[in-house]
N, C-alpha and C positions, 0 to 999 in steps of 0.2 A: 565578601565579594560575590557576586551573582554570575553562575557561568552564562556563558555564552551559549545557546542551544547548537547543535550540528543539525543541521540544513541535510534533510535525505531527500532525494528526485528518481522517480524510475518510470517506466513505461511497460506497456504489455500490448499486444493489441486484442481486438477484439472479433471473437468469430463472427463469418457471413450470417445474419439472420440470428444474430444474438445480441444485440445492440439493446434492441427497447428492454431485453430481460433486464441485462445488464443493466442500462440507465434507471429500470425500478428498483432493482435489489442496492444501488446506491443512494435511489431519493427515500430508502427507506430503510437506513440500515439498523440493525438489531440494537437496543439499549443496553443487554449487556455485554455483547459484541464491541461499543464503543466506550462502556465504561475499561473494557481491557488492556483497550490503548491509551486511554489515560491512564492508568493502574501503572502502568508500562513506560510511561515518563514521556508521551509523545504527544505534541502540539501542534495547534495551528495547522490541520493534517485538511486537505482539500483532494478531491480527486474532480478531474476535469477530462473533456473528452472531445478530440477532435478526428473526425469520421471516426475510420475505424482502431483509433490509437486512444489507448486510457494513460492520460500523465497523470501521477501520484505526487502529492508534496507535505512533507511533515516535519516538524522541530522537534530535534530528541532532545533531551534535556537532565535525561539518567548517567548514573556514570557505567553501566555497562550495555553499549545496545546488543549484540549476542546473546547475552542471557536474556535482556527486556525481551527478544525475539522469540529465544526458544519456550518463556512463559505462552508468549501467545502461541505460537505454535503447538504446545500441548494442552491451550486452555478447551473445553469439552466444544464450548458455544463456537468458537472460532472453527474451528474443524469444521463440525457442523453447518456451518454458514458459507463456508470454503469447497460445501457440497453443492451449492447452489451457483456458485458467483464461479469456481474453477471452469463448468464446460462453459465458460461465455468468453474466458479469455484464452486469445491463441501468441504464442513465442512468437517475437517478430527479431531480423536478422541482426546476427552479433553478440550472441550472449555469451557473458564474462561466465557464466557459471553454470555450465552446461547442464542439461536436464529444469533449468530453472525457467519459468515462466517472463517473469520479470526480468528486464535489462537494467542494471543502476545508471544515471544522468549525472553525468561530472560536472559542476558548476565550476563557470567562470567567469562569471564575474555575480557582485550584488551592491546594492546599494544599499548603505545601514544608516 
């Protein structure tokens, strides 16, 4: 039987006069940066941008995403890459998880 992947959506926005960095450091992202998230069991992962809001969307497909997480979180390149791409994004209002950049997207509804 084939699982079914888990549907992640989050948001961040994006600082004043930090936009075009931003939109380069994603039309160009690091090769082994994206081998990690594959490494990491995530699919179908698109990031999209409207003004100054970055939406994020990926298909997990592992059976632990916490641990898939904390892999990237301590992989060397990601850090590193997350020096570049962190001053461009700013906390936008209502975060579940305070100190956290990112706000998670509750889906409701999908078409399969």
């Amino acid at each position: 039987m084939t699982r079914r992947p888990a549907r992640r959506a989050s948001v961040v926005g994006v600082r004043p006069g930090k936009r075009e960095e931003h939109l380069a450091l994603h039309r160009a992202v690091w090769p082994d940066a994206e081998r990690k998230l594959t490494e990491c069991t995530m699919r179908d992962y698109s990031v999209c941008v409207f003004g100054d809001i970055r939406f994020a969307y990926y298909e997990y497909v592992g059976e632990d995403h916490e641990a898939d997480m904390r892999r990237i979180a301590d992989d060397r390149v990601s850090q590193e890459r997350w020096t570049h791409t962190d001053p461009c994004r700013a906390r936008i209002a209502e975060e579940r998880d305070p100190g956290a950049p990112w706000r998670p997207v509750d889906e409701v509804w999908h078409l399969s």
